[in-house]
C-alpha positions as a Markdown table, in Angstrom:
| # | Residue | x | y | z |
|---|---|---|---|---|
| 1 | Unk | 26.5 | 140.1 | 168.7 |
| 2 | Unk | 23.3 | 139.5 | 170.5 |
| 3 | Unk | 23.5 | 140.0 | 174.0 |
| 4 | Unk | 21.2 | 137.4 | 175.2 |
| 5 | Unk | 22.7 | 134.1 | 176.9 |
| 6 | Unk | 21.9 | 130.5 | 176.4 |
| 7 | Unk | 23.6 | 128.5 | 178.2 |
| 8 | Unk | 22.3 | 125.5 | 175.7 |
| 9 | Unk | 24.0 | 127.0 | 172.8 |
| 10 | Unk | 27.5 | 127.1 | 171.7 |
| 11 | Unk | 29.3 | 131.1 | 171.6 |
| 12 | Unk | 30.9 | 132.2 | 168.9 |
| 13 | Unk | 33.0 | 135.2 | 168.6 |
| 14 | Unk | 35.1 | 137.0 | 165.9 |
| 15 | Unk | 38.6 | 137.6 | 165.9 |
| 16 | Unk | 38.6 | 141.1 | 167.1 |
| 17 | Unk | 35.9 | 140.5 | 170.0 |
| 18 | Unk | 38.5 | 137.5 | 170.6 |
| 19 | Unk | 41.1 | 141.1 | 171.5 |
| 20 | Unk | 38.6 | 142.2 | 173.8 |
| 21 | Unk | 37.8 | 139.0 | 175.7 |
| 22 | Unk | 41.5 | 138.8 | 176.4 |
| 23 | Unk | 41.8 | 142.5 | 177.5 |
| 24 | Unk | 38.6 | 141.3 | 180.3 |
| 25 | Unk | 40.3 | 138.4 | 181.6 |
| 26 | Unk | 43.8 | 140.7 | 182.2 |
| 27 | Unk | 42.1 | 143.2 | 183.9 |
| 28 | Unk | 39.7 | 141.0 | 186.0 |
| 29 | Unk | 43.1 | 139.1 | 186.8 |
| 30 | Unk | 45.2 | 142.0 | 187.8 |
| 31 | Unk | 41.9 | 144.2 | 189.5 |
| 32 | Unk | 42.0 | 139.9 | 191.8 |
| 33 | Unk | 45.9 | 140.1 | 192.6 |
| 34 | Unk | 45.8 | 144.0 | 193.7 |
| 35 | Unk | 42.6 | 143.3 | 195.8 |
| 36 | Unk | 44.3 | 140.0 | 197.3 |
| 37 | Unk | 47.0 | 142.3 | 198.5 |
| 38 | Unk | 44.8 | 145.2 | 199.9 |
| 39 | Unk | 46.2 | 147.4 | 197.3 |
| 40 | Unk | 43.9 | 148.5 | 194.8 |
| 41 | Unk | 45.2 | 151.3 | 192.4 |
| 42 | Unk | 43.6 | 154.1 | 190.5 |
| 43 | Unk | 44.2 | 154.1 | 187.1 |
| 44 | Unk | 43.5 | 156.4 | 184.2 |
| 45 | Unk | 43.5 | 153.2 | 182.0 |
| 46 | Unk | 42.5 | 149.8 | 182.0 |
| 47 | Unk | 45.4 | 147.5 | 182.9 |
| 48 | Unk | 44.8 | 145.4 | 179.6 |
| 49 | Unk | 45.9 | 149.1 | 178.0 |
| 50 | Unk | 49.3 | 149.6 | 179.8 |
| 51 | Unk | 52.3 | 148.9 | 178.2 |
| 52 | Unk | 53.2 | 147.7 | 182.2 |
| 53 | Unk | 51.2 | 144.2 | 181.5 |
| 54 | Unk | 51.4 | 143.9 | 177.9 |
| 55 | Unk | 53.5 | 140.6 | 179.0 |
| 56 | Unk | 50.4 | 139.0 | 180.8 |
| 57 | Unk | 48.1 | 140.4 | 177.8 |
| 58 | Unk | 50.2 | 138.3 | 175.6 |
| 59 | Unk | 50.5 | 135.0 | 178.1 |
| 60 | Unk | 46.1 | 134.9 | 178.0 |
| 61 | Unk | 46.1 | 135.3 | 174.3 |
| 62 | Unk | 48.4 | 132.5 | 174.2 |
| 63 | Unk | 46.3 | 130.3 | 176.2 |
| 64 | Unk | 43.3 | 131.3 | 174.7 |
| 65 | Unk | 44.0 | 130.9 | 171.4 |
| 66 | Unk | 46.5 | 127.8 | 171.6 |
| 67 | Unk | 44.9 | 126.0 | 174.0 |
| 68 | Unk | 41.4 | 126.4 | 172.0 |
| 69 | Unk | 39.5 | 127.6 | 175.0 |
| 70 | Unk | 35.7 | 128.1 | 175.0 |
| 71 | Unk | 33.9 | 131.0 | 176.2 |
| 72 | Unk | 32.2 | 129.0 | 178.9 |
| 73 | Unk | 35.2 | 127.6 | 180.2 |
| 74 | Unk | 36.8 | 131.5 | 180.5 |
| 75 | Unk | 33.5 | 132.6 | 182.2 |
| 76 | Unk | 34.2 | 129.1 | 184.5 |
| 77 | Unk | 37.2 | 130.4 | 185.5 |
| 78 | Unk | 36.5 | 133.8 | 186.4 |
| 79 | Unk | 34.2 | 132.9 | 188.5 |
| 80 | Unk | 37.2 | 130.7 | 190.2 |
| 81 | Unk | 39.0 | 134.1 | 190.5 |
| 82 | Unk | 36.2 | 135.6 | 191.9 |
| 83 | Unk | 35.8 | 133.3 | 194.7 |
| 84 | Unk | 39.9 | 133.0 | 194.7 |
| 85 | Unk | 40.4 | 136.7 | 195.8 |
| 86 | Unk | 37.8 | 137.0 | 198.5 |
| 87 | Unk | 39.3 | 134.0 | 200.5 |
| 88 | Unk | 43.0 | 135.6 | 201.5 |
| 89 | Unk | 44.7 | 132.2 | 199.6 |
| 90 | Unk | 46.5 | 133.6 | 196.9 |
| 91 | Unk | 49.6 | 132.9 | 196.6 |
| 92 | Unk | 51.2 | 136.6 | 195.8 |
| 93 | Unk | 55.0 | 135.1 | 194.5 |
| 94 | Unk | 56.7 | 135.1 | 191.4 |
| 95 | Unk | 54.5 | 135.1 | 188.5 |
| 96 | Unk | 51.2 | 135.8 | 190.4 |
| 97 | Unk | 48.8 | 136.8 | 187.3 |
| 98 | Unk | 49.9 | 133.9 | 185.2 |
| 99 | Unk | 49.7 | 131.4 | 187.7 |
| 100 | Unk | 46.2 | 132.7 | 188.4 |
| 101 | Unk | 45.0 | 132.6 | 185.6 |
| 102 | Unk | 46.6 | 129.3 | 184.0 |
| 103 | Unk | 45.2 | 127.1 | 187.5 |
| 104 | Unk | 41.6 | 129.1 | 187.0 |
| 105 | Unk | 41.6 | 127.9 | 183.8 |
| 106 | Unk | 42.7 | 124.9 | 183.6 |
| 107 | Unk | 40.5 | 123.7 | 186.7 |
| 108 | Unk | 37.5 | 125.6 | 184.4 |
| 109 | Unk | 38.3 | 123.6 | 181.7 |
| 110 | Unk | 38.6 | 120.3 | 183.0 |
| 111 | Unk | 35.4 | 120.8 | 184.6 |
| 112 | Unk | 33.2 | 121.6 | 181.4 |
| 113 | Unk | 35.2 | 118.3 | 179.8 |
| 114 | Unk | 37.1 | 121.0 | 177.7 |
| 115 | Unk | 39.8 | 119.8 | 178.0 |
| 116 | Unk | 43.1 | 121.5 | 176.9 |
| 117 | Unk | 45.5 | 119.5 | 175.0 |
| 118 | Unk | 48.6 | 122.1 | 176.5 |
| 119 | Unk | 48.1 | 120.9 | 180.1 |
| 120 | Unk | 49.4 | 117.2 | 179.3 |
| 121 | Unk | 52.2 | 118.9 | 177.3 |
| 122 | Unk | 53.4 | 121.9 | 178.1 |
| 123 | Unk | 55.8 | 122.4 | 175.2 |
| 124 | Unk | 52.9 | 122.7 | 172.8 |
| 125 | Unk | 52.3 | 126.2 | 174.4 |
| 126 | Unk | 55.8 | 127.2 | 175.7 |
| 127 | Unk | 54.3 | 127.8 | 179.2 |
| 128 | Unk | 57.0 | 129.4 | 181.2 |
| 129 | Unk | 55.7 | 126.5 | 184.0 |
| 130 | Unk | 57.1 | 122.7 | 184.7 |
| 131 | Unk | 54.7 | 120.0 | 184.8 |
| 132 | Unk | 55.7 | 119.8 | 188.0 |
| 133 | Unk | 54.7 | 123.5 | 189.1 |
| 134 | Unk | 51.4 | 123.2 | 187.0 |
| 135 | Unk | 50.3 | 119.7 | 188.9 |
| 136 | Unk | 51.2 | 121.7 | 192.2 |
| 137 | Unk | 48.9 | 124.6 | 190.9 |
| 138 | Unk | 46.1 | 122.3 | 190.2 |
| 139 | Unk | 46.4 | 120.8 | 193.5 |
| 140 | Unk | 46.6 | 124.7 | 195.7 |
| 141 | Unk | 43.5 | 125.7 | 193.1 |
| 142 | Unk | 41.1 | 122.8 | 194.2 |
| 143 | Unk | 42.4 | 122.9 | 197.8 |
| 144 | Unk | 41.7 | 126.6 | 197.5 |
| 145 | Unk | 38.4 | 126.3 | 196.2 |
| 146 | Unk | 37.8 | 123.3 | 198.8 |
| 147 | Unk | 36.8 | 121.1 | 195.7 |
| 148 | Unk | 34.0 | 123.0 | 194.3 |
| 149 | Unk | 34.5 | 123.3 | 190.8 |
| 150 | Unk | 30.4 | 123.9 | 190.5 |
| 151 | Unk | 29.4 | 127.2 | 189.0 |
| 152 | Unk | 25.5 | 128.4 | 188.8 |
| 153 | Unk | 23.5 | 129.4 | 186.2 |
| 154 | Unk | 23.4 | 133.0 | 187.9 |
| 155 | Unk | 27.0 | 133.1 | 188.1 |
| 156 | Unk | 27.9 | 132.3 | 184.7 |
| 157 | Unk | 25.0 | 134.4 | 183.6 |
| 158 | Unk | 26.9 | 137.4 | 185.6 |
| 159 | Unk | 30.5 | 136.0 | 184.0 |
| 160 | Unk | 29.2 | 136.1 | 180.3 |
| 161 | Unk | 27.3 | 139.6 | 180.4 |
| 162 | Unk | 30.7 | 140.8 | 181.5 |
| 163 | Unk | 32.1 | 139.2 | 179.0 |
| 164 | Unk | 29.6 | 139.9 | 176.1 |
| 165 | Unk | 30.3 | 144.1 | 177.5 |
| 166 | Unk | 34.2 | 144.1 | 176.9 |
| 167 | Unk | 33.7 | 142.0 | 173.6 |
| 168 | Unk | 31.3 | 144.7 | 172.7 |
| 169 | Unk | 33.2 | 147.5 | 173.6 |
| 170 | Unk | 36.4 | 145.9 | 171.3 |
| 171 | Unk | 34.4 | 145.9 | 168.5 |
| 172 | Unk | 33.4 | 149.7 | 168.5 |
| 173 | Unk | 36.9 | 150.9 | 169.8 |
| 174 | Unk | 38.7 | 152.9 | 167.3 |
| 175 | Unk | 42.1 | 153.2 | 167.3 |
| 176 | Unk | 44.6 | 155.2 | 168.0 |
| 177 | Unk | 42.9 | 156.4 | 171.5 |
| 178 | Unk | 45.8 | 157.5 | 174.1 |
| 179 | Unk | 46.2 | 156.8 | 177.7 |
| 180 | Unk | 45.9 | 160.1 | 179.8 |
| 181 | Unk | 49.0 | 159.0 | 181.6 |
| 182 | Unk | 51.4 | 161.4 | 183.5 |
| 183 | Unk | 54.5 | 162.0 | 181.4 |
| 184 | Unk | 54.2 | 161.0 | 177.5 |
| 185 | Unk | 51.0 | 159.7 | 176.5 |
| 186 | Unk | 50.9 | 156.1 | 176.1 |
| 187 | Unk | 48.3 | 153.9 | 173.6 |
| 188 | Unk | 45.3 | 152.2 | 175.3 |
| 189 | Unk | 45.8 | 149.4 | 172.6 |
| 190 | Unk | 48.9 | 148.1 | 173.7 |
| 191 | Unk | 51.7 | 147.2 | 171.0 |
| 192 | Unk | 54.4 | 145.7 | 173.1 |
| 193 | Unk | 56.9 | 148.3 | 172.4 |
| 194 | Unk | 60.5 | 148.1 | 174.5 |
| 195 | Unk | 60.4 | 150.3 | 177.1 |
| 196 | Unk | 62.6 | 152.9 | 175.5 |
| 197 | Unk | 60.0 | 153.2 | 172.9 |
| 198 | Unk | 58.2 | 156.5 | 174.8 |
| 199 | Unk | 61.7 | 158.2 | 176.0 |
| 200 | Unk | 61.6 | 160.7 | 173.0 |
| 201 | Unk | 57.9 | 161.7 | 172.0 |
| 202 | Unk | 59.3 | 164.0 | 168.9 |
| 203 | Unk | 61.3 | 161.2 | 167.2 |
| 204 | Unk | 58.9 | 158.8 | 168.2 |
| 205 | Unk | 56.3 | 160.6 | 165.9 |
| 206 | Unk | 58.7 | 160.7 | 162.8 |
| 207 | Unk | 59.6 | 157.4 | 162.8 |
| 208 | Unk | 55.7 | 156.9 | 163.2 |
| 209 | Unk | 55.3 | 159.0 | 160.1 |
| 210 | Unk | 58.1 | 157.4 | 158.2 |
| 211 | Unk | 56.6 | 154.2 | 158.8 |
| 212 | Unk | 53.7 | 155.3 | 157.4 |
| 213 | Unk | 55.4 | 156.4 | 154.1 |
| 214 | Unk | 56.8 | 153.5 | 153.8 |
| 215 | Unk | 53.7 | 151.1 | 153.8 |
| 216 | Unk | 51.9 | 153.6 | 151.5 |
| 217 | Unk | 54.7 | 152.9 | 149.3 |
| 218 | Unk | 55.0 | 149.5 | 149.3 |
| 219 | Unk | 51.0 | 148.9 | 149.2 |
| 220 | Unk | 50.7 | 150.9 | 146.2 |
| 221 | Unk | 54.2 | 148.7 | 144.2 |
């Protein structure tokens, strides 16, 4: 992928870049919430690699991909959530990353006329919102963001080179790679396991080796 920006020019990415975008926008989201609250945590991994918000890693793919969203409009509304986290109105309740990120994006996305078909509906998505709640979220964003829905070349410059990184680091990322955590190791690619999944390390890694048997052997039927 070349690295240079037009802002003229549709952006295109693959499949597996379209992994790494995702894993940007839950990181920037949870890195806005935990610096909204004044508590900003050290981490071994990247949130977007913890089993703890493989939940919200699953909500952005779903609005990404479902809801057709283009690149310009995620840069749009990370720069929302930039601006969002700096002015002390976020609303830290129930749901707190989803709700941020579903009103940044939807007000990015009206904005650049890319409009997302899921809004008007929101059984086309199964967002865990009511219309209700998502009308009220459009109305606390703009009031948030007193109205300006404007982003400038520089910023979305700044937004997309961010962007254009994390796709680029997805595409050269190797798996397995393991999270240094304390206590069992856990993958940076996160697979949504249950949480019992790391509570016994040894038969973890002979049902990991049966499953492998098992594909080798129905690949080669």
């Amino acid at each position: 992928m070349n690295s240079t920006v037009n802002l003229q020019h549709p952006i295109y990415i693959s499949n597996k870049g379209l992994l790494g975008l995702c894993d940007h926008v839950v990181d920037r989201i949870v890195d806005a919430v935990e610096f909204a609250r004044g508590d900003p945590q050290f981490r071994y991994c990247l949130p977007s690699h913890q089993l703890e918000y493989a939940p919200l890693r699953k909500f952005v793919m779903l609005l990404v991909k479902l809801l057709h969203t283009s690149v310009y409009s995620i840069a749009t509304a990370l720069a929302y959530v930039d601006r969002l986290k700096s002015t002390g109105r976020l609303v830290l309740d129930n749901a707190t990353h989803e709700r941020l990120i579903l009103g940044a994006l939807m007000l990015a996305s009206e904005h650049s006329d890319d409009v997302p078909h899921g809004f008007s509906d929101r059984t086309d998505v199964s967002l865990p919102f009511s219309r209700r709640e998502i009308v009220q979220l459009e109305f606390d964003f703009r009031d948030a963001l007193d109205d300006n829905l404007d982003v400038s070349d520089d910023e979305m410059l700044v937004q997309l080179h961010s962007i254009f990184d994390a796709v680029m680091s997805c595409q050269h990322r190797h798996p397995p790679q393991m999270c240094p955590h304390e206590g069992y190791p856990r993958p940076t690619m996160a697979q949504y396991y249950p949480p019992h999944h790391y509570a016994a390390a040894d038969r973890q890694k002979g049902f990991r080796n049966l499953w492998r048997r098992l594909r080798r052997i129905s690949t080669s039927a």
